[in-house]
C-alpha positions as CSV (number, residue, x, y, z in Angstrom):
1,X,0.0,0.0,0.0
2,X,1.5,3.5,-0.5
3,X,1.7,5.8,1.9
4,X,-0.5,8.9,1.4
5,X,1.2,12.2,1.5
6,X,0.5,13.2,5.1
7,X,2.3,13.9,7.8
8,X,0.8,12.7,11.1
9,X,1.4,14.7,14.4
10,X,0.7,13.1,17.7
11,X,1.6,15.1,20.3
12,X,2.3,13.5,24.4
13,X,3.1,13.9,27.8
14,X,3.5,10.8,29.8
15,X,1.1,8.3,27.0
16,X,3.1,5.1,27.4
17,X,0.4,3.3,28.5
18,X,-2.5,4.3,24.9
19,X,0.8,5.7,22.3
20,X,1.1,1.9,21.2
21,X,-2.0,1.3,20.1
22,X,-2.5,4.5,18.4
23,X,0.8,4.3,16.4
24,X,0.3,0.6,15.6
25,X,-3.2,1.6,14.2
26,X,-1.2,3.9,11.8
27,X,1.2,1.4,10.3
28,X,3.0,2.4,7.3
29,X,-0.2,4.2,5.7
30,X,1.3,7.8,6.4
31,X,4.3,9.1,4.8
32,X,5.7,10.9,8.1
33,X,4.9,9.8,11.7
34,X,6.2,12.3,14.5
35,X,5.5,12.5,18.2
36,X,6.0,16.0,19.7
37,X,6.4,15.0,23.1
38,X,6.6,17.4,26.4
39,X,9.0,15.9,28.5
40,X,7.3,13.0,29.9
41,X,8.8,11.0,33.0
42,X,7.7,7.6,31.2
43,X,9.1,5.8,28.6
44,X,6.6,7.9,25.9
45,X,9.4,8.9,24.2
46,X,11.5,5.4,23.7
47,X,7.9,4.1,22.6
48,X,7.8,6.2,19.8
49,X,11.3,5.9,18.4
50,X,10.8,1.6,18.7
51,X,7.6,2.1,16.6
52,X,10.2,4.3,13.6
53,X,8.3,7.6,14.7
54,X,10.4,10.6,14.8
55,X,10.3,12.2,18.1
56,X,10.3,16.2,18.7
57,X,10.8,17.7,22.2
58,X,8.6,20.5,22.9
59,X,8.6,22.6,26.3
60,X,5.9,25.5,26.4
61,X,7.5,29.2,27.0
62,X,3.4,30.1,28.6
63,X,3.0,32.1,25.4
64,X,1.7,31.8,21.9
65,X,1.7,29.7,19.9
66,X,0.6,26.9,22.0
67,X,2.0,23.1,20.9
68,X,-0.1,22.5,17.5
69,X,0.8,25.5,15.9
70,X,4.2,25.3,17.5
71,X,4.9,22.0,15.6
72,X,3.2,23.9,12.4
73,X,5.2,26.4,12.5
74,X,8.4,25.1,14.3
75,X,9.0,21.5,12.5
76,X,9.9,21.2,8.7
77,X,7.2,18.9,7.4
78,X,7.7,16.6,4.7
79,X,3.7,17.5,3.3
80,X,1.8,20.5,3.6
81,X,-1.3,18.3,5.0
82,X,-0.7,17.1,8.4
83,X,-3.1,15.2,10.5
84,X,-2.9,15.2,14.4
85,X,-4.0,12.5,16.0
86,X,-4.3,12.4,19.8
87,X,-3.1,9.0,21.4
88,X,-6.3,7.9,22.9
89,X,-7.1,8.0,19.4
90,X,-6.8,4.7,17.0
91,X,-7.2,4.8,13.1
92,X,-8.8,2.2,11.3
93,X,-8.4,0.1,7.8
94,X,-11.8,1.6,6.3
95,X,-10.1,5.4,7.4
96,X,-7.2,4.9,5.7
97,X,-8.6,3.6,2.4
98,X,-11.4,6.6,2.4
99,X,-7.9,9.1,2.0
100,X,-6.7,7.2,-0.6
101,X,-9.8,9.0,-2.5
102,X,-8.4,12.3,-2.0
103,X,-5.6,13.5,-4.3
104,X,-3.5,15.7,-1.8
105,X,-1.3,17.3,-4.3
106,X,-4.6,18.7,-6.2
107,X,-7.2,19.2,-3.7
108,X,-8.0,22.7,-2.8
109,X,-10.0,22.3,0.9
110,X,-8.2,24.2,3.7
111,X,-8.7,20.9,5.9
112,X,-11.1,18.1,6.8
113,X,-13.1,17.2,9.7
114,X,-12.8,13.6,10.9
115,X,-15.5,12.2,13.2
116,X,-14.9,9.4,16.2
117,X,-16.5,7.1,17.6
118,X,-15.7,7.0,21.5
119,X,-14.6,3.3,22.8
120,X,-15.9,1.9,25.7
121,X,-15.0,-2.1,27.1
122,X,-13.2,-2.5,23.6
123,X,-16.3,-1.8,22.0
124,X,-17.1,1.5,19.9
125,X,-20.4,2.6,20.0
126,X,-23.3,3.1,17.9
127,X,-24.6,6.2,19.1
128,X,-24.5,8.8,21.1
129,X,-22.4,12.1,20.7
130,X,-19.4,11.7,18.6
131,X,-15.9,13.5,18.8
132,X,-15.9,15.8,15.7
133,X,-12.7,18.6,15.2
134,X,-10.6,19.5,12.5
135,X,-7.6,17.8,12.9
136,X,-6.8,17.1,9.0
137,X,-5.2,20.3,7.6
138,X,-3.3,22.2,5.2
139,X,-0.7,23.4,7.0
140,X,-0.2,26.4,4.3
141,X,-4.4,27.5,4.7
142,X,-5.4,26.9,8.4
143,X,-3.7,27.8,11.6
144,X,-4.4,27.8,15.3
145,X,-5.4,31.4,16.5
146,X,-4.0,32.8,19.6
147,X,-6.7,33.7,22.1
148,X,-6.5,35.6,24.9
149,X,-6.9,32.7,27.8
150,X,-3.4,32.4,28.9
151,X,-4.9,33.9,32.5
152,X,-7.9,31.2,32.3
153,X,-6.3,27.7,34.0
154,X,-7.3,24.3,32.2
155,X,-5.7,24.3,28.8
156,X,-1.9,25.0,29.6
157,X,0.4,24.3,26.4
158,X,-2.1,22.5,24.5
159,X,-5.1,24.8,22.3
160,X,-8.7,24.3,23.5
161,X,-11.6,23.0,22.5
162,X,-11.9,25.2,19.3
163,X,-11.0,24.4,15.4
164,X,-8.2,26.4,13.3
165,X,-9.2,28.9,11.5
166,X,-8.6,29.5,7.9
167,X,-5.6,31.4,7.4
168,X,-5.5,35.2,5.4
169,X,-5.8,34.4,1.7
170,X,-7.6,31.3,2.2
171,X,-11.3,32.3,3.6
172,X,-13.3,31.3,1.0
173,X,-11.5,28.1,1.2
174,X,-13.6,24.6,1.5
175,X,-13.5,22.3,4.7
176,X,-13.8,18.8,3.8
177,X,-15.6,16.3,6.0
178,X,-14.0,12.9,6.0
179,X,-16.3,10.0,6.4
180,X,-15.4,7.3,8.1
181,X,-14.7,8.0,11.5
182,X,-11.8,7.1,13.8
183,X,-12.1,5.8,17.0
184,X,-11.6,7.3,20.3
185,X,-10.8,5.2,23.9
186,X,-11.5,8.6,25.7
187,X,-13.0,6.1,28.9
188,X,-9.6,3.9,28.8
189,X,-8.7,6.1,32.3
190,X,-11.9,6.9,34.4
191,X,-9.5,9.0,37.0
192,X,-8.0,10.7,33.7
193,X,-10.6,11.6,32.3
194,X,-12.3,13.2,35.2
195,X,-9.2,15.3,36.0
196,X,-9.0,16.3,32.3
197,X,-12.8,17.5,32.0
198,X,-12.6,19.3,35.5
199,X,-9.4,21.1,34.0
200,X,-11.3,21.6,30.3
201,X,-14.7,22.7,32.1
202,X,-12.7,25.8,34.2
203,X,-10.9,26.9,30.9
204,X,-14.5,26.7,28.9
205,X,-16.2,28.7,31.6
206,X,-13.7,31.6,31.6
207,X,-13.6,31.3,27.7
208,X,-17.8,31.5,27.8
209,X,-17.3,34.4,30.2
210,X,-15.0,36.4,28.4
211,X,-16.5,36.1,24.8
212,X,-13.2,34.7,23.7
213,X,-13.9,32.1,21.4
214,X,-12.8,32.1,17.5
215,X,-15.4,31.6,14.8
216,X,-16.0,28.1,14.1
217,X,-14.8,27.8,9.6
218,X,-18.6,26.8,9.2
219,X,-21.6,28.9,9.8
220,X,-23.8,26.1,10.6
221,X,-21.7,25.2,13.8
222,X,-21.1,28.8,14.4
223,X,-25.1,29.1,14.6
224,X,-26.0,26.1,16.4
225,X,-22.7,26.9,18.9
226,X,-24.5,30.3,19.8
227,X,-27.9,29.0,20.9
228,X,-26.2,26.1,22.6
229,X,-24.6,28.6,24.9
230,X,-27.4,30.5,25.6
231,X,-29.6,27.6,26.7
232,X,-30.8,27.7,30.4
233,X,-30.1,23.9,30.8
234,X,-26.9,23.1,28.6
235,X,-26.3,19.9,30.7
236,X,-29.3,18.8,30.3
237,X,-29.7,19.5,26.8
238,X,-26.4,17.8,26.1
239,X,-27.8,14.6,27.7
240,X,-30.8,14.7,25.4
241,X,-28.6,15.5,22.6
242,X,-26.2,12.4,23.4
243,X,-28.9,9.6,24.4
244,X,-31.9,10.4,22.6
245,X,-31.2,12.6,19.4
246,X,-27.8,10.8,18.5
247,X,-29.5,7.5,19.9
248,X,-27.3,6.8,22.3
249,X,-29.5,4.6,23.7
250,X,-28.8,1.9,21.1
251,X,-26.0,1.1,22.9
252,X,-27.7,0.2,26.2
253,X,-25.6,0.9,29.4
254,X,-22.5,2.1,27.8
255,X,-24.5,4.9,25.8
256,X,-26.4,6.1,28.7
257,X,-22.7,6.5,30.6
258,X,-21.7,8.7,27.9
259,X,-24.8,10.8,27.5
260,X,-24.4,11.4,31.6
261,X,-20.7,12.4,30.9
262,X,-21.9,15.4,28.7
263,X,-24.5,16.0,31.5
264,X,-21.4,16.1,34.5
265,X,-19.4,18.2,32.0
266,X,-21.6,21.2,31.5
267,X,-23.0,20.9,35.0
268,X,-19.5,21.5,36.1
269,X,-19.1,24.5,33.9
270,X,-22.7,25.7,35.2
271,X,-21.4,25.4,38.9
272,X,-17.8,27.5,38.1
273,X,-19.3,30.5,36.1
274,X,-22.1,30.9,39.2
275,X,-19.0,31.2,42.1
């Protein structure tokens, strides 16, 4: 199979125990592999190089730009496109095979969003909400904005829970939708992924509170982002959203644990931006 002209960007800080898999789902389907990592006390790094990844040290100065745009702007790339890929993230065959349709040298969209399905007991689900960003982009049309959070606490080196923007020139530009999804183990580390989402929610309450988010590159998600904000019950409506709207409960047990995730997410932002 030949490698499709991408280079793949997985960024770390202490993932020895989930890098594995998601490298090992990658294979030799990408022409360029590189793990940015931030100075992990585990064996992260020495992971990486055994799987014939190229490792990058990164340490964050507290200013812009954060780590993706840092590696964008800081590491020569063999490609222009460049997908990151978080690693509690895990490609699959059908993925792969769906970019072989895409002709990288020719196609003009400024990036692609890639769906994913979240993982739970080894299983992914059905339904239920579904990690959506825009992690597949030209590195040449789309960049990470800086924002002025670097006084809210949460994010730290990494960019939040926003998409890159299209970059000066480049505004009319199309964004792609990739689709097959990806999967996501997101529930691989209960205690992780409660300190991670207590961290996220402060940093998206300050961010709510200061009217500091960027536009989202496509109006419908910029519309639909507006009067999910303004809702008087966001937690609740995310539940609804999760079990019944994305049927979530298709998936019995595991679909209603998700769906209460959202719910204990925005509850916890509700809860910070009263105090």
């Amino acid at each position: 199979m030949m490698a499709r002209p991408i280079s793949v960007i997985v960024v770390t800080k202490n993932e020895e125990a989930r890098l594995p898999r998601a490298l090992e789902s990658l294979g030799s389907a990408f022409a360029e592999v590189i793990v940015v990592d931030s100075e992990s006390a585990d064996k992260t790094a020495a992971i990486a190089k055994n799987a014939g990844a190229r490792v990058v040290d990164f340490r964050w100065n507290g200013a812009y730009p954060k780590k993706r745009q840092w590696c964008l702007d800081n590491i020569p790339l063999k490609h222009d496109w460049v997908f990151f890929l978080d690693a509690d993230e895990e490609v699959t065959s059908d993925f792969i095979e769906d970019l072989a349709r895409i002709d990288w040298e020719k196609t003009p969209e400024a990036g692609f969003f890639v769906s994913a399905h979240y993982v739970m007991n080894g299983k992914a689900l059905k339904g239920g909400l579904r990690n959506n960003k825009l992690c597949l982009l030209h590195k040449g049309r789309m960049m990470f904005p800086p924002l002025n959070d670097l006084d809210i606490p949460g994010m730290g080196e990494i960019e939040g829970h926003y998409q890159p923007v299209r970059k000066p020139g480049y505004e009319s530009a199309a964004i792609g939708r990739i689709k097959t999804p990806i999967l996501h183990h997101a529930f691989d580390d209960p205690a992780g992924w409660q300190a991670r989402h207590e961290r996220y929610a402060a940093w998206e309450a300050g961010m709510d509170q200061g009217g500091l988010w960027p536009q989202d590159p496509l109006r419908l998600r910029r519309v639909l982002k507006r009067l999910f904000k303004v809702l008087p019950c966001r937690a609740e409506a995310a539940f609804l959203h999760s079990y019944i709207f994305k049927a979530g409960f298709m998936d019995g047990a595991a679909g209603l644990k998700l769906a209460a995730s959202r719910w204990h997410y925005y509850r916890m932002i509700r809860v910070l931006q009263k105090r």
